[in-house]
Residue, then its C-alpha position, 0 to 999 in steps of 0.5 A: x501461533x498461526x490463524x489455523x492452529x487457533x480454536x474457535x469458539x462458535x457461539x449460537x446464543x449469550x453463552x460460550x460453549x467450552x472450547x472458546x480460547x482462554x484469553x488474557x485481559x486486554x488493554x484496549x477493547x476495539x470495536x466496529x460500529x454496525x455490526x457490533x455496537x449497532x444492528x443496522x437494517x436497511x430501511x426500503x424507504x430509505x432511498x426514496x427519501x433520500x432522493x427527496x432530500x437530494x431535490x429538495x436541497x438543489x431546488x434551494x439553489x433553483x435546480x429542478x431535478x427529475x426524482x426519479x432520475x435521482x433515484x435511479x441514480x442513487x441505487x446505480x451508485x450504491x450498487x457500484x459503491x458495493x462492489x467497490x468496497x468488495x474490491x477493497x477488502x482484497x488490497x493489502x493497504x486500501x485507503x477510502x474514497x474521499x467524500x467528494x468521489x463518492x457523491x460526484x463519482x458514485x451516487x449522482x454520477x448521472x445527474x447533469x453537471x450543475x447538479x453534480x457539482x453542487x451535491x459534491x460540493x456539499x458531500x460532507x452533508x450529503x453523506x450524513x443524510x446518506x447514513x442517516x436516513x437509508x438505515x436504522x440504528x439499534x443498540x445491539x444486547x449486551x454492549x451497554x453491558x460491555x461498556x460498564x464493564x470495560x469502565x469499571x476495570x479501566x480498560x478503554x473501549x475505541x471504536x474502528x469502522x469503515x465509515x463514508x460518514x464518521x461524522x453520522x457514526x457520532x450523531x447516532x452514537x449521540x441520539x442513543x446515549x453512547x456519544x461519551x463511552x469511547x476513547x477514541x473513534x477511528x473512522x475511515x473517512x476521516x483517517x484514510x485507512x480502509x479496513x483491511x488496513x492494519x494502520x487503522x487498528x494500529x491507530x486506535x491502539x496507539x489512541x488507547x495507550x497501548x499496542x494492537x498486540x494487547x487489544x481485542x478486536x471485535x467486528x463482523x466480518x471476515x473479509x474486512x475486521x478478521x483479515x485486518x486484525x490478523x495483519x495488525x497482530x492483536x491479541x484476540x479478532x472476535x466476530x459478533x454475528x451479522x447478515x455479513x458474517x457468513x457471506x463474505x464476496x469471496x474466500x478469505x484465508x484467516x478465521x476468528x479466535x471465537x464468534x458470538x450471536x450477540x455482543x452479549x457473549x463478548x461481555x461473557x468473555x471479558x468477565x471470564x477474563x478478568x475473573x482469570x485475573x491474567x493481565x494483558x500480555x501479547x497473545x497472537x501477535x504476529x512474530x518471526x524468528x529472525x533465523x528464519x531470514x536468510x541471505x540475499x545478494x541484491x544488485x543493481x543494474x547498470x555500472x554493475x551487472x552491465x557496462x553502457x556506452x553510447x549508440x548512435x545508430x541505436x538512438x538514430x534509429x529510436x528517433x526514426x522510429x518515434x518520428x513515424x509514430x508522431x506522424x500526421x496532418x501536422x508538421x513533424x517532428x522529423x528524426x532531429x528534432x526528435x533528438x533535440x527535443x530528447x535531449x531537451x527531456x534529459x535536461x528537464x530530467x536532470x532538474x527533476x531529480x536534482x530537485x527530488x534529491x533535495x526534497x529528500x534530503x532537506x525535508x525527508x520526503x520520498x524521493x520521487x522517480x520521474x513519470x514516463x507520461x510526464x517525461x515524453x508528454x510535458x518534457x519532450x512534448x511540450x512544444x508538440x500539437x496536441x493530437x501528438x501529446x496525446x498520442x505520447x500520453x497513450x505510449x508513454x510506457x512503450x516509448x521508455x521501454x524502447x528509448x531505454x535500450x536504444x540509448x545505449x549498447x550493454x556489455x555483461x560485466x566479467x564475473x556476473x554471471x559465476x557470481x548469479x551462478x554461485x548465489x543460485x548453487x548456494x540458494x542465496x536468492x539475487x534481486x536487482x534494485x536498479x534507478x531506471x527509465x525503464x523496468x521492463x529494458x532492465x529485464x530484457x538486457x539481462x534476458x538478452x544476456x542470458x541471465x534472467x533465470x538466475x534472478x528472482x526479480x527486479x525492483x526498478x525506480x521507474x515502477x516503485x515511484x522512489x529511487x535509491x537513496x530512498x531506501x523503499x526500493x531496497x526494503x522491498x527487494x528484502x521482503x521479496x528475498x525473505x532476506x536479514x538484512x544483516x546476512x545480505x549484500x548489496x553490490x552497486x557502483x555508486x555509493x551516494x545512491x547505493x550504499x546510502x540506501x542499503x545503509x538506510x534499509x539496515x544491510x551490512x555488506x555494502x559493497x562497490x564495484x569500481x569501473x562503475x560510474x564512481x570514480x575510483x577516490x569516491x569509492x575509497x572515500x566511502x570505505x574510509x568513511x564506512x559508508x561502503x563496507x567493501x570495494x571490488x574491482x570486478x563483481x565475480x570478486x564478491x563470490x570469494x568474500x560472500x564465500x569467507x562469511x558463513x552463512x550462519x555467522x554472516x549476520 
């Protein structure tokens, strides 16, 4: 069922009205902090008191601070916070501000630099101080009612809440008697997740004993606590209203199951719930029917869709270039020793991902694509003045993208083009997934080639940050072509790369093309090992064998 087939109950007092949903007993109860638990009222004197405490705590190091320049600087820093934290409830995966950033960055920015750094060296208690002392806490009706309940059927009650200060959440869960009531506590400055992050949810789940498809969340706003338990799927989102309910910064595309005035109506539900009888079974979580994936043909770059060989002129003429840039009161570099000093970055390139392949492999980490700033500002410009680092560091992009066409002149492969042709006619979306200097040279030589139209997008190493056989790149272009990676293919030329990550990301038509950079005994080692699925001598040979599988049976 979608957010926009569900009813929702809208609740003015402790009762719901009839058309509140029928909703099975959940495993785990979830519930945001202020808004939920606790009303929260900002105290007008808060910040004022907050900035004694601030020049109270540096005058113990012998730092005299002007109060009123704290104040301000306090209110300029919650005021920034704020629109920060609007800014995050639009990202998909937002992760919280460490305590460090918040105090040094945000609320005494302004201070001078001894007093910046001692209150962001004690930002753990600053930040305690910051919630304790700018608002009141009150238990809200009905949650103690909710937690009796919850205890006395055995469903755990966890607790989810965007936080600068978990570490003040349970001080005040203390000082009103709640400290030993919740399974868990998942608070987002301690497990980096911001809500509308799922995995703070999917955390609290798993804490609990169960799945975020068998809990009900329960929050106060939209744009954080609804969209967040859309993306984690879990059986019911419920609002218990606040001054934030109905003003979220901007338009959000998801709605609650119900919204009650107080958690008084949440313990109403609860009880309806089990009187119900119905046990926990997922409910809204979010599915998909695997035939509504299709094909795709995700393709790399070059050895594939294009052939390369050197250009001299090209690289003499990238050389001049770059030289004129780097140009001024300093000595050079003069076009050969821009050559030299290329080469040089290759050489650090190559160390870089030799060592990145080893990371991978021994130690399963993300198989980092190199920096274009660290490649022509550290390995190329290492030995340069600093102005000249400087300016390599500002054009570090624009300098790749023009380094990676100069580097060598391409050549469409035969068949490319009937092949892109054919996926278009048969709406088999293609997707490039190339291990690149630079996307945004990929892009331009197929456009060059006359086939930019033909394909959906480029998912390129050098924008990701991972490259093949990290499979991330792979999984991406999958989402992208809303594509079963059982009824996909991948066409590459190197199969320790290629088929490995395709491999990886589940896809199985992994095919290589020879006349690639793999040498044609490689690649007949990969189709005797199963590595690779298929071997092509051209890419146009594809179009018979994507042809021979049916669409439908092709998985």
């Amino acid at each position: 069922m979608s957010p926009r087939d569900r009813s929702v109950a809208v609740v003015t007092d402790s009762q719901t009205i009839p058309t509140t949903p029928s909703w099975n007993v959940p495993e785990a109860l979830l519930l945001d902090f202020g808004g939920v638990i606790f009303q929260t009222r900002k105290d007008p004197a808060g910040k004022r008191r907050l900035a004694r405490a601030l020049v109270a705590r540096l005058a113990r190091a012998g730092i005299v601070a002007d109060l009123d320049r704290v104040h301000s600087s306090i209110e300029a820093g919650l005021t920034a916070l704020k629109h920060w934290k609007h800014a995050q409830s639009r990202r998909r995966l937002p992760r919280e501000l460490p305590p460090r950033e918040i105090v040094g960055d945000f609320l005494v920015s302004d201070l001078d630099d001894a007093s910046r750094a001692l209150l962001t060296a004690e930002a753990n208690d600053v930040l305690l101080e910051v919630t304790t002392t700018l608002s009141t806490h009150e238990v809200r009706p009905g949650i103690r009612e909710l937690l009796d309940l919850a205890d006395a059927h055995g469903i755990p009650v966890g607790i989810v809440s965007n936080a600068h200060s978990g570490r003040s959440h349970r001080a005040v869960l203390a000082e009103h008697g709640l400290a030993d009531r919740f399974a868990v506590q998942c608070y987002s400055d301690e497990v980096g997740l911001r809500k509308p992050h799922p995995g703070i949810i999917e955390l609290a789940a798993e804490a609990c004993g169960t799945t975020p498809d068998r809990c009900w969340y329960v929050g106060d706003t939209q744009d954080r606590d609804v969209v967040a338990g859309r993306r984690a799927g879990v059986a019911a989102v419920i609002l218990t209203r606040s001054a934030h309910t109905d003003a979220p910064p901007f338009a959000v595309d998801a709605t609650a199951d119900a919204v009650y005035a107080t958690p008084e109506g949440l313990a109403g539900a609860l009880r309806d719930a089990l009187a119900a009888g119905k046990q926990a079974a997922p409910m809204h979580g979010l599915t998909h029917d695997d035939d509504t994936l299709g094909r795709a043909l995700l393709i790399d770059h070059g050895g594939v869709i294009s052939l390369s060989v050197d250009d001299h002129e090209r690289v003499d003429a990238f050389a001049a270039w770059l030289s004129r840039l780097l140009a001024g009161p300093e000595a050079g570099p003069d076009p050969a020793e821009v050559t030299t000093l290329i080469a040089r970055a290759r050489v650090a390139h190559g160390a870089f991902k030799r060592e990145a392949t080893r990371r991978f492999l021994d130690d399963a980490a993300p198989l980092a694509e190199a920096d274009p700033v660290v490649f022509w500002r550290d390995w190329f410009g290492g030995s340069l003045s600093a102005r000249q680092r400087a300016v390599l560091t500002a054009e570090a992009h624009d300098v790749m993208a023009r380094y990676g066409r100069a580097k060598s002149r391409r050549s469409l492969r035969a068949g490319v083009r009937e092949l892109l042709e054919t996926c278009r006619a048969e709406r088999v979306p293609v997707v490039v997934v190339s291990n690149t200097v630079s996307g945004r040279a990929v892009r331009a030589e197929c456009a060059a080639h006359g086939i930019d139209h033909l394909i959906a997008a480029s998912v390129c190493s050098d924008e990701g940050g991972v490259r093949k056989p990290d499979a991330s790149l792979v999984r991406e272009a999958l989402v992208i072509a809303r594509a079963d990676p059982a009824r996909t293919w991948f066409l590459g030329d190197k199969p320790q790369n290629d088929a490995v990550a395709a491999r990886a990301a589940g896809i199985a038509h992994r095919v290589i093309v020879r006349g690639g950079s793999t040498a044609d005994a490689d690649v007949d080692a990969a189709l005797t090992t199963g590595l690779a699925t298929h071997a092509v001598d051209e890419p146009g040979d594809l179009v018979s064998l994507i042809s021979a599988v049916p669409a439908a049976a092709s998985a």
